[in-house]
MILUMDO-776954 format. One line per 3 residues: number of its first residue (from 0); for each residue x, y, z of C-alpha. Coordinates in nm, 3 decimals. Each point is the difference from the previous one (the first is absolute). Layout:
N
NUM> X/Y/Z; ... .
END
This chain:
577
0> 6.249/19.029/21.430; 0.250/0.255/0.155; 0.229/0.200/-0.210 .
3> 0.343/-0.193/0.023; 0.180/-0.131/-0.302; 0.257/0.178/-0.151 .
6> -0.139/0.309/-0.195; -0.086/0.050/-0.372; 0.211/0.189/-0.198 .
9> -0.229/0.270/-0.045; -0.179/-0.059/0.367; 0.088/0.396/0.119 .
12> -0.310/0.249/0.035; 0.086/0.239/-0.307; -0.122/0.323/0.140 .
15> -0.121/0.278/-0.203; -0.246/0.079/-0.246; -0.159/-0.288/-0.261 .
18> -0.277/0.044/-0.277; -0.145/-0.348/-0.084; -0.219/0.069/-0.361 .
21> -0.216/-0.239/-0.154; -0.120/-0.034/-0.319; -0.368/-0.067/-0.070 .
24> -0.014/-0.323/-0.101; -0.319/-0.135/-0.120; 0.105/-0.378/-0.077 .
27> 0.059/-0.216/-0.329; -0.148/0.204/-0.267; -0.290/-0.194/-0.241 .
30> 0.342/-0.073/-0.241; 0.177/-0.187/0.250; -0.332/-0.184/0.131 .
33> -0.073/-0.143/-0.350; 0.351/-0.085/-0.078; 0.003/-0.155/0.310 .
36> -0.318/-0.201/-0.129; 0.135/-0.067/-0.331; 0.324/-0.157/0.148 .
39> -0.208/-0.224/0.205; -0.248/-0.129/-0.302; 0.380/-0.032/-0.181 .
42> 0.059/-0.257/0.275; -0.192/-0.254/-0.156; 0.119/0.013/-0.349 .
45> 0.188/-0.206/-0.178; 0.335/0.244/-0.009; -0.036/0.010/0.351 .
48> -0.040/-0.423/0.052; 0.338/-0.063/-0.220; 0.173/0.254/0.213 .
51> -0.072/-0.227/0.209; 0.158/-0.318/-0.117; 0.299/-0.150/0.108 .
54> 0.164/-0.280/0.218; -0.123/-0.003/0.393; 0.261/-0.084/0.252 .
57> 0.052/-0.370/0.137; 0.083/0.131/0.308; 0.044/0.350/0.193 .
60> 0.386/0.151/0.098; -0.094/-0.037/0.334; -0.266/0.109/0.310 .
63> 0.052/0.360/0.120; -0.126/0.048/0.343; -0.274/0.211/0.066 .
66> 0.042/0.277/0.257; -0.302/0.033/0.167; -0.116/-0.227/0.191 .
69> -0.381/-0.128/-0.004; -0.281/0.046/0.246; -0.071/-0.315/0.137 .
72> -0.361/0.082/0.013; -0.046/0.030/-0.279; 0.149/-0.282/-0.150 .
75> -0.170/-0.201/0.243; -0.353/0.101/-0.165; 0.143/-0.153/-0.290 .
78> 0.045/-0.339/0.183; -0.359/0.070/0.087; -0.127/0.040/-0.357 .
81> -0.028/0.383/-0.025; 0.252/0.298/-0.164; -0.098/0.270/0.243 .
84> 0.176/0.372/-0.067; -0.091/0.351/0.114; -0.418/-0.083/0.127 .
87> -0.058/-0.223/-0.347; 0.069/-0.386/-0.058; -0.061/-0.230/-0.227 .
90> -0.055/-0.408/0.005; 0.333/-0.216/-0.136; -0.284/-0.257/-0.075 .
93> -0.164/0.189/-0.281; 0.232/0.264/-0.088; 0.167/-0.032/-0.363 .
96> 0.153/0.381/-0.050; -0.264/0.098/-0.249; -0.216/0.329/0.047 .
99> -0.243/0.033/0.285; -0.160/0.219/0.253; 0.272/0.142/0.247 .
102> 0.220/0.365/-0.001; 0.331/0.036/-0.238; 0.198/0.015/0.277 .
105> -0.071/-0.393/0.149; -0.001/-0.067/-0.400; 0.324/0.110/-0.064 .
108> 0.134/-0.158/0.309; -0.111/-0.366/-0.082; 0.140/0.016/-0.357 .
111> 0.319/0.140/0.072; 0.052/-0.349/0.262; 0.047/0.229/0.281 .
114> -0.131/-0.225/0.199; 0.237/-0.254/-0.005; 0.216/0.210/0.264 .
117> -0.326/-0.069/0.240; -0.034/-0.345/-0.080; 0.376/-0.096/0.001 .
120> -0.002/0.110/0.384; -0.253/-0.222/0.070; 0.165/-0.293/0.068 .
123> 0.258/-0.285/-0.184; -0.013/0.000/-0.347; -0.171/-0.314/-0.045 .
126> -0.292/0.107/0.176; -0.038/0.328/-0.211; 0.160/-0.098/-0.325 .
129> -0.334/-0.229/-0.136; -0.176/0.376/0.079; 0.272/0.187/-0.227 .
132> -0.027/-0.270/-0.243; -0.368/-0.019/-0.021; -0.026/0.354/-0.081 .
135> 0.305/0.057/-0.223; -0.151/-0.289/-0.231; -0.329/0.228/0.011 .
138> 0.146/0.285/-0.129; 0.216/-0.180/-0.256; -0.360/-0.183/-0.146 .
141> -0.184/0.409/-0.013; 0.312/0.143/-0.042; 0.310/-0.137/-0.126 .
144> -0.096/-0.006/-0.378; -0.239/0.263/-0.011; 0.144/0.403/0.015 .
147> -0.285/0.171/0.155; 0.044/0.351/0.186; -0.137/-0.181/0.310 .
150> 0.333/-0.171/0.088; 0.265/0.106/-0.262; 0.007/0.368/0.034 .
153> 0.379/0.049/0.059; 0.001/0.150/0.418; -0.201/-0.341/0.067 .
156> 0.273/-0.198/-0.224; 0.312/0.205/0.186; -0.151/-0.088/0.351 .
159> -0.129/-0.375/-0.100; 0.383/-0.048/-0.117; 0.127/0.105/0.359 .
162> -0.231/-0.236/0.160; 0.049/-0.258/-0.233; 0.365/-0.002/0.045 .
165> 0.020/0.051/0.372; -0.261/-0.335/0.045; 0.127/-0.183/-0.286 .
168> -0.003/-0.329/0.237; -0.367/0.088/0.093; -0.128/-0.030/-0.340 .
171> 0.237/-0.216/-0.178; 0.075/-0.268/0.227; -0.292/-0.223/-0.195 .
174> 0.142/-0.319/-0.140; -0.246/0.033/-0.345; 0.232/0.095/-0.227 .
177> -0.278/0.129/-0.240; -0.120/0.241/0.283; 0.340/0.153/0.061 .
180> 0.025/0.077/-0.357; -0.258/0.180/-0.026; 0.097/0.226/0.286 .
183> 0.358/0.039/-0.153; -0.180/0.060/-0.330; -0.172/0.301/0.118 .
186> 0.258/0.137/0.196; 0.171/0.048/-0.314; -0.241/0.143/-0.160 .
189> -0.093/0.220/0.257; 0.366/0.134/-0.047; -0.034/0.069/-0.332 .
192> -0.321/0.143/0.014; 0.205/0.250/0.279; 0.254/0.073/-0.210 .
195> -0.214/0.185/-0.308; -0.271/0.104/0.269; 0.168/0.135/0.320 .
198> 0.009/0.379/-0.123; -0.343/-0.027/-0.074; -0.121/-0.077/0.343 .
201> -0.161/0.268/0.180; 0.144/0.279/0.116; 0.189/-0.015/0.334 .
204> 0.048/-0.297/0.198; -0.157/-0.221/-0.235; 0.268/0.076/-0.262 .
207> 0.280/-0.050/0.285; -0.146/-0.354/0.097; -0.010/-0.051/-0.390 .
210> 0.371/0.067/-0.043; 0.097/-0.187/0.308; -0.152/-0.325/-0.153 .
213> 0.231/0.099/-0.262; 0.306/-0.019/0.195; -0.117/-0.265/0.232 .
216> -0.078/-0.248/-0.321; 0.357/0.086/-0.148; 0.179/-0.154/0.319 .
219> -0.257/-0.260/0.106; -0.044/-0.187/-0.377; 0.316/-0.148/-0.197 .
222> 0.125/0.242/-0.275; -0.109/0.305/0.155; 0.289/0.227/-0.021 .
225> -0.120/0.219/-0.288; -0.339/-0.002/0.142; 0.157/0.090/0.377 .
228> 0.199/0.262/-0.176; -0.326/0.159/-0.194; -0.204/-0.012/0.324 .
231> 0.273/0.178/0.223; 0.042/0.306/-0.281; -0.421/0.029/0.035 .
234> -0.025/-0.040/0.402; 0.302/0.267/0.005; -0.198/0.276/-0.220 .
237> -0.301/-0.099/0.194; 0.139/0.086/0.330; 0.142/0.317/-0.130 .
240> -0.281/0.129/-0.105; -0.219/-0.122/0.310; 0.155/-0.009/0.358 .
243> 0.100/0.315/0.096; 0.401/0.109/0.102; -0.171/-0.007/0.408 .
246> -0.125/-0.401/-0.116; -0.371/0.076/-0.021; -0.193/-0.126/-0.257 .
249> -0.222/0.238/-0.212; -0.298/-0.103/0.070; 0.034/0.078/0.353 .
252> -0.192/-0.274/0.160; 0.139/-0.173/0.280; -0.094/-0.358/-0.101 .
255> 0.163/0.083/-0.347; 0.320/0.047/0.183; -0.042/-0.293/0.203 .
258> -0.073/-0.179/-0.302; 0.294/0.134/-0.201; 0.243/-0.068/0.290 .
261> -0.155/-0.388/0.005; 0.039/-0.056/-0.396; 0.361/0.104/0.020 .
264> 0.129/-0.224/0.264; -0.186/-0.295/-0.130; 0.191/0.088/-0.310 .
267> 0.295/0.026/0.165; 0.015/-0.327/0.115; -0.012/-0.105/-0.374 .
270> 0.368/0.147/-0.039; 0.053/-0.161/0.306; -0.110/-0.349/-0.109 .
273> 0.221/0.055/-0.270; 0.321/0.128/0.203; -0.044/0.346/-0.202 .
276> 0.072/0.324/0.127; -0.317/0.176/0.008; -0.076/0.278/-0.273 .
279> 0.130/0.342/0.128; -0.368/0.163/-0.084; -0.180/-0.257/0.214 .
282> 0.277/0.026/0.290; -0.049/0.366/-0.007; -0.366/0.037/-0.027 .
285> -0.022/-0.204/0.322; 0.253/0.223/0.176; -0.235/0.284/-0.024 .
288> -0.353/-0.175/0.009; 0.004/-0.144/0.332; 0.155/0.306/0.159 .
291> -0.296/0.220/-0.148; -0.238/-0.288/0.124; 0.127/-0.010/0.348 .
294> -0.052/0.414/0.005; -0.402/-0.069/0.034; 0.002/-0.218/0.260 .
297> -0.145/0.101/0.315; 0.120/-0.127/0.331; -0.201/-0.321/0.032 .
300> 0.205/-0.105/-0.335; -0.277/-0.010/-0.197; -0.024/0.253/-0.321 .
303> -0.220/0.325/0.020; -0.314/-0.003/-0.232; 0.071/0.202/-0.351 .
306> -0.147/-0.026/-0.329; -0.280/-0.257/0.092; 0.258/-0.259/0.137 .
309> -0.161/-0.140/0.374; 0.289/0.055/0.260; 0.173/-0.301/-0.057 .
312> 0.138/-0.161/0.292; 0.374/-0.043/0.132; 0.018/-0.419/-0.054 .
315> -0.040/0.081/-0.350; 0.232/0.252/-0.018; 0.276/-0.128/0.177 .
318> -0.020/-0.338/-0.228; 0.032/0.199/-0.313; 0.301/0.257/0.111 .
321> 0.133/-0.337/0.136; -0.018/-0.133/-0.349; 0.194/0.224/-0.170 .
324> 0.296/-0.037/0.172; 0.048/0.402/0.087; 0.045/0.179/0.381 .
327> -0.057/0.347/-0.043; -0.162/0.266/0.237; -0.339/0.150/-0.092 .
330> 0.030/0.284/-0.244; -0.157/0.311/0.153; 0.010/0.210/-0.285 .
333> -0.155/-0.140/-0.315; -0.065/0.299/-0.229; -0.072/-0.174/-0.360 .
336> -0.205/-0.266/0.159; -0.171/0.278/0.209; 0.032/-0.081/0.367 .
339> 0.144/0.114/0.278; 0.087/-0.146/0.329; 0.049/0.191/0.294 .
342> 0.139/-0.268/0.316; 0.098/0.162/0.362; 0.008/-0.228/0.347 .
345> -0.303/-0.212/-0.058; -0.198/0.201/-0.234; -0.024/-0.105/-0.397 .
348> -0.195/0.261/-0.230; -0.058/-0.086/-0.395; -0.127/0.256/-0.232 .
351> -0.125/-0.001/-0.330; 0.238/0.273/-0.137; -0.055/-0.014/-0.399 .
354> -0.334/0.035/-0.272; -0.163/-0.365/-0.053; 0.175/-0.256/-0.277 .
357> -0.038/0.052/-0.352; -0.285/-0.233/-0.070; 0.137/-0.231/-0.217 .
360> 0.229/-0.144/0.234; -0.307/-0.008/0.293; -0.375/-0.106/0.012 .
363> -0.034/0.079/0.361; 0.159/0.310/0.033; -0.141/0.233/0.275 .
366> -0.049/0.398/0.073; 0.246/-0.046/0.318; 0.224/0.288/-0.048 .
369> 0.165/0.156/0.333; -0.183/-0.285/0.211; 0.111/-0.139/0.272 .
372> 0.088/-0.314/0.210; 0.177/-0.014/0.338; 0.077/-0.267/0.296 .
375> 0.092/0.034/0.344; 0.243/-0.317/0.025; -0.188/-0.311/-0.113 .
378> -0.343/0.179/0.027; -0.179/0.155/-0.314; -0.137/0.317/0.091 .
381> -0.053/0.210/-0.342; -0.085/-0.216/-0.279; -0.181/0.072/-0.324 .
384> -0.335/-0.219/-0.053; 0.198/-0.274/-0.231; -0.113/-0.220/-0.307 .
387> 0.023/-0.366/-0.087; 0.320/-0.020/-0.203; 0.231/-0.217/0.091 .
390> -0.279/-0.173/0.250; -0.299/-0.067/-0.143; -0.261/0.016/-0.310 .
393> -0.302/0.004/0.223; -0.031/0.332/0.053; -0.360/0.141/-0.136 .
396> 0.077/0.202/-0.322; -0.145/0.317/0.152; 0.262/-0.049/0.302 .
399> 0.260/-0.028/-0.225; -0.072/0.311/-0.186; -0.078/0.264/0.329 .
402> 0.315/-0.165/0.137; 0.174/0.195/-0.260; -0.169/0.307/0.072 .
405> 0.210/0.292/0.227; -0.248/-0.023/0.241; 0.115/-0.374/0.125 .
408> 0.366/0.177/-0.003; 0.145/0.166/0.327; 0.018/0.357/-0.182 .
411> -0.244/0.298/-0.059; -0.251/0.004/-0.258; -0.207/0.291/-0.172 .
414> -0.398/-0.005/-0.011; 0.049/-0.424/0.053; 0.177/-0.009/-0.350 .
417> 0.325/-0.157/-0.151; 0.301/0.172/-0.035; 0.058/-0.205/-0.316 .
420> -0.327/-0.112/-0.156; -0.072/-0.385/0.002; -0.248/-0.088/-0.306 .
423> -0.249/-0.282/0.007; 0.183/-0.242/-0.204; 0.307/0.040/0.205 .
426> 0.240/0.199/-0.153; 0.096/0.349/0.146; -0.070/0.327/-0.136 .
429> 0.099/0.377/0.084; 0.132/0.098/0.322; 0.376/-0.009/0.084 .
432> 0.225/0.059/-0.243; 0.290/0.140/0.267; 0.119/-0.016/0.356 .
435> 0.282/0.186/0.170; 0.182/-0.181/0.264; 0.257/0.199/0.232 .
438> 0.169/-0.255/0.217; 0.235/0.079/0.351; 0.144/-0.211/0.243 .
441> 0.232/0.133/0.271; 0.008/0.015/0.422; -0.313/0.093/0.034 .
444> -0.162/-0.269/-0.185; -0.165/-0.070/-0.319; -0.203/0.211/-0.211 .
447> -0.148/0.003/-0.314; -0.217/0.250/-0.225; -0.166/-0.075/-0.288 .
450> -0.298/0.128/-0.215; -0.227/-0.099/-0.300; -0.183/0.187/-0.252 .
453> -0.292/-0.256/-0.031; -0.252/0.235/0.095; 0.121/0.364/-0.168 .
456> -0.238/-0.072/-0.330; -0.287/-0.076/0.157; 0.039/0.216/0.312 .
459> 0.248/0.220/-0.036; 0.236/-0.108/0.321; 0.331/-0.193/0.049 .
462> -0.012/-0.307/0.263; 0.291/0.063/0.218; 0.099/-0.214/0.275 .
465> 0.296/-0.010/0.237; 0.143/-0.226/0.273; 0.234/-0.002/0.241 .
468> 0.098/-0.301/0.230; 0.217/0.049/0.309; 0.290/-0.183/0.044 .
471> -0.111/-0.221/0.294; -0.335/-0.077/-0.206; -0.260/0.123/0.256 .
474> -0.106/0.282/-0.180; -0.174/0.056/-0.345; -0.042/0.392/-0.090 .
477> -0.170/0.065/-0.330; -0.209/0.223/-0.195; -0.223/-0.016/-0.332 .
480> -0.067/0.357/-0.213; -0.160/0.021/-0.290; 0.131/0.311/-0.168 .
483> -0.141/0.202/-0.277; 0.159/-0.077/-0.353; -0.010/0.211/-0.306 .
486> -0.324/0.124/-0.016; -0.071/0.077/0.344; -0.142/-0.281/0.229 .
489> -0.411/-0.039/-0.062; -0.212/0.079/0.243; -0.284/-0.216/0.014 .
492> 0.227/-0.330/-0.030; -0.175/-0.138/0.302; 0.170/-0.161/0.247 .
495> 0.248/-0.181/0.089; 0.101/-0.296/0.204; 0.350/-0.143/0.118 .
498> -0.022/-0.327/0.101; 0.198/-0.238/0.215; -0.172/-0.366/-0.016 .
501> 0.106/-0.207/0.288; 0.141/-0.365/0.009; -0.250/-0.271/0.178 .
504> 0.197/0.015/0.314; -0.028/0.352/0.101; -0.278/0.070/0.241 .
507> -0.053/0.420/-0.087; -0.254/0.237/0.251; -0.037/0.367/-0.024 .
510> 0.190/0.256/0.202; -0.259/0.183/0.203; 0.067/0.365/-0.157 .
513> -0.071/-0.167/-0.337; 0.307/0.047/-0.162; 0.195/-0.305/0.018 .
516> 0.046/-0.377/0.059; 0.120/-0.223/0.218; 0.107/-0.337/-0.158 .
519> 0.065/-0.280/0.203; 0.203/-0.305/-0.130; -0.125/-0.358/0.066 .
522> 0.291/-0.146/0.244; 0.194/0.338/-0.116; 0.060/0.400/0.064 .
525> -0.244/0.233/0.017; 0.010/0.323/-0.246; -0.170/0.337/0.066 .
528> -0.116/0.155/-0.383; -0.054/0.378/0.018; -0.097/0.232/-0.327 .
531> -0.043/0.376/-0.049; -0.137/0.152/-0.269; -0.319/-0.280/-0.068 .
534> -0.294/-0.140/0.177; 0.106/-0.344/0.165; -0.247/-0.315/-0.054 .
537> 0.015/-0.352/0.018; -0.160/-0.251/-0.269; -0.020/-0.365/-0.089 .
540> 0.228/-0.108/-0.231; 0.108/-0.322/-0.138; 0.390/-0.197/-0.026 .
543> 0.066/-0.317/-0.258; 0.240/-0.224/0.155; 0.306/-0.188/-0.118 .
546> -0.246/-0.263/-0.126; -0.277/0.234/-0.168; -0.258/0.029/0.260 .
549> -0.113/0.298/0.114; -0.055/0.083/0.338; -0.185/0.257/0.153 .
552> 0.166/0.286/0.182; 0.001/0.398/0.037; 0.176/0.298/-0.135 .
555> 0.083/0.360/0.146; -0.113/0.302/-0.271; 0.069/0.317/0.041 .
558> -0.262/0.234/-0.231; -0.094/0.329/-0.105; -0.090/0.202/-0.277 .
561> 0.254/0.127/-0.292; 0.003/0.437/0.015; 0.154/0.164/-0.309 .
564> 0.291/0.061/0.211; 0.108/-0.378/0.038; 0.072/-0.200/0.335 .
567> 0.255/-0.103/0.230; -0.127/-0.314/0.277; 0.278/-0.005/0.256 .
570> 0.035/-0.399/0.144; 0.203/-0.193/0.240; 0.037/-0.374/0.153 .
573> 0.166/-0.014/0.327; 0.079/-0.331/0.202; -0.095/0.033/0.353 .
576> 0.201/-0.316/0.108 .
END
């Protein structure tokens, strides 16, 4: 991906001071949890049944396209009897939609239909359709009369009404009339279940995918204009309150903004469909979203690994920015979202450069902040250790969680603990509640300071990290202190340890005076690491891939105890060709 396009309105380096604050945010309170419950049990009552009621449609306004375009392969295990997605599949022979062994994730995917975007790639329709058909009717016998949480809860109803629309011909080309009925039937209803429930979906991008459905149902079944009109004045607020002025969504995951980006252009092409000019929210929200996406790609095209997402790969990318319709340069400053790109010659760095997302709007956020990733060109050199987001749900459970720790991040950690604490059931606890961020860019190159105070409770120090980049890219200068904060700095913290985990393809020996590295590119440069201030080591380490599987590798640490007095670890990357 290079960094043509014309620019974003906002895509200037701000420079100067910025304090990024967070709130502690400890999730849906108990109130919220049982209301939540309560409005599901209220599903199955009979208020909620003659809500309901009404006349299906004989017929749809018409077949919007759908954006993205399917992976052959996996359509084609379709044709071969299996619905395989991220490591887990599932037999089309036995498989009726109702509740069995497998992770929420591959769940959620088969009912929303998702994988009718696979299977329509796999070849003409009247190879695949008897496949669509087959397991439409399936979920119409479990499903289509019966409101259970399993398939009506309203994001799975706002994505199932995208799909449905977009591969209207897949399902509905059957010539039993009762059949196609039923399917109308329940499309219907699933509209009107939408348009009491969609506020009550969970928070974040669940409620967005609700209100979507919304919208999309409005211009997709006859007589939708009050309904189109109710959804667009509920998407609006939603976006409001939830994607950022830079376009970053607020839970600051990568595959949330990749899946954002996707459900608006598929809507889009609703409008479309029905020669409407889009809504100015929707048109907006994608101005700024795939900007802010493009700003964490690294120079292979793929994205860099933050909040648990696995690095996910340029194809991918490229297909979804393609999808929404909108050219735009990467945006290097992204200070709401919380990261910051510097890009000079062939070099890309990506830091984390704001306190982890509020936890409502996350479930795997991570204790990344003032990490690291940079490439030299198309090669990966810094990375952070990944997760299985957007890739797989295979990952072990106790992978999942240390991949969330600091210590699989590119930054410096304290005694081997969190800067923001990471309980057992997932959610976060204490740790950063602010991070400065003082940003320059000029002749000289690109530079960045920031610092959090994630560790000033505990320890009694400020993490503060700066970077410079030159302006031809060859040369990385940066240094970490941890500087005492209100009561003085601790001694006795123990130590600490900055680390830089390396990408796959970096072969990494010691210098022979022990305080450096050289790193050596596969089919690329080579880079000469120095540090001073810190004793120099090399460890095994570990990378997840674009496709969640995690590959062994090595990291360089630089470690050494915490005095009273604080530190300050002096490092540097230079290319040597």
């Amino acid at each position: 991906m290079t960094e043509g396009g014309p620019p974003a309105a906002d895509d200037g380096v701000v420079p100067g001071k910025r304090l990024i604050r967070v709130e502690h945010d400890k999730g849906r309170s108990l109130a919220e949890r049982l209301a939540g419950g309560f409005n599901v049990l209220a599903w199955r009552s009979p208020i909620h049944a003659f809500r309901l009621r009404g006349r299906y449609p004989l017929k749809l306004l018409g077949v919007p396209v759908d954006p993205i375009e399917g992976l052959v392969r996996g359509g084609g295990a379709m044709l071969d009897g299996e619905i395989v997605w991220q490591g887990e599949s599932v037999s089309i022979a036995d498989y009726d939609f109702r509740p069995r062994k497998m992770s929420r994730a591959f769940a959620d995917y088969l009912q929303s239909f998702a994988w009718l975007r696979e299977l329509s790639a796999a070849g003409p329709r009247t190879r695949v359709a008897p496949i669509a058909e087959l397991l439409t009717r399936r979920w119409v016998e479990s499903y289509g009369k019966q409101v259970h949480e399993t398939a009506w809860r309203p994001d799975l109803w706002g994505r199932r009404i995208l799909f449905w629309g977009a591969h209207a011909p897949l399902i509905l080309s059957s010539d039993d009339a009762v059949y196609r009925t039923a399917v109308l039937n329940a499309l219907s209803k699933g509209a009107r279940h939408l348009d009491a429930e969609a506020d009550k979906a969970m928070p974040g991008l669940p409620r967005i995918a609700a209100w979507i459905g919304v919208v999309a149902a409005g211009l997709l079944i006859p007589g939708g204009e009050e309904r189109q009109m109710h959804g667009e004045r509920g998407l609006a607020r939603l976006l409001a309150e939830l994607v950022h002025a830079d376009g970053g969504f607020v839970s600051r995951s990568p595959a949330d903004q990749i899946d954002l980006i996707a459900l608006l252009s598929q809507l889009k092409r609703f409008y479309e469909m029905r020669g409407q000019r889009v809504s100015a929210p929707v048109t907006e929200a994608l101005a700024r979203a795939v900007p802010a996406l493009m700003g964490i790609a690294m120079g292979d095209g793929g994205l860099s690994s933050w909040q648990g997402c696995a690095p996910i790969d340029g194809g991918r990318l490229d297909a979804v920015i393609a999808a929404s319709g909108v050219r735009a340069r990467p945006r290097r400053q992204s200070r709401e979202w919380g990261y910051q790109r510097l890009a000079m010659g062939h070099a890309r760095i990506v830091t984390d450069a704001a306190p982890p997302s509020p936890t409502r709007f996350a479930t795997g956020a991570c204790a990344s902040t003032l990490a690291l990733e940079m490439s030299d060109g198309p090669w990966r050199m810094i990375v952070n250790c990944g997760g299985g987001t957007g890739a797989t749900n295979a990952l072990p459970e106790e992978l999942s969680h240390a991949l969330r720790s600091t210590a699989a991040h590119s930054t410096l950690t304290i005694a081997d603990s969190n800067s923001t604490a990471i309980h057992p059931d997932g959610t976060l606890g204490s740790g950063v509640t602010q991070v400065e961020v003082d940003r320059d860019e000029d002749v000289r190159g690109s530079r960045i300071d920031m610092s959090h105070d994630g560790y000033v409770r505990r320890y009694g120090f400020i993490h503060r990290r700066k970077i410079a980049l030159s302006t031809d890219g060859r040369e990385v200068v940066g240094e970490d202190l941890l500087e005492p904060q209100g009561r003085r700095g601790r001694s006795g913290a123990g130590d600490y340890a900055i680390r830089f985990h390396l990408s796959p393809d970096v072969d990494v020996s010691p210098t022979s005076d022990g305080a450096g590295a050289v790193l050596r590119i596969a089919q690329g440069a080579m880079w000469r690491f120095r540090a001073v201030g810190g004793e120099v080591s090399i460890e095994d380490s570990l990378w997840v891939d674009s496709r969640g599987r995690p590959h062994n590798t090595r990291q360089i640490v630089i470690s050494g105890p915490v005095p009273a007095e604080g530190i300050g670890v002096k490092w540097g990357l230079a290319r040597s060709n």
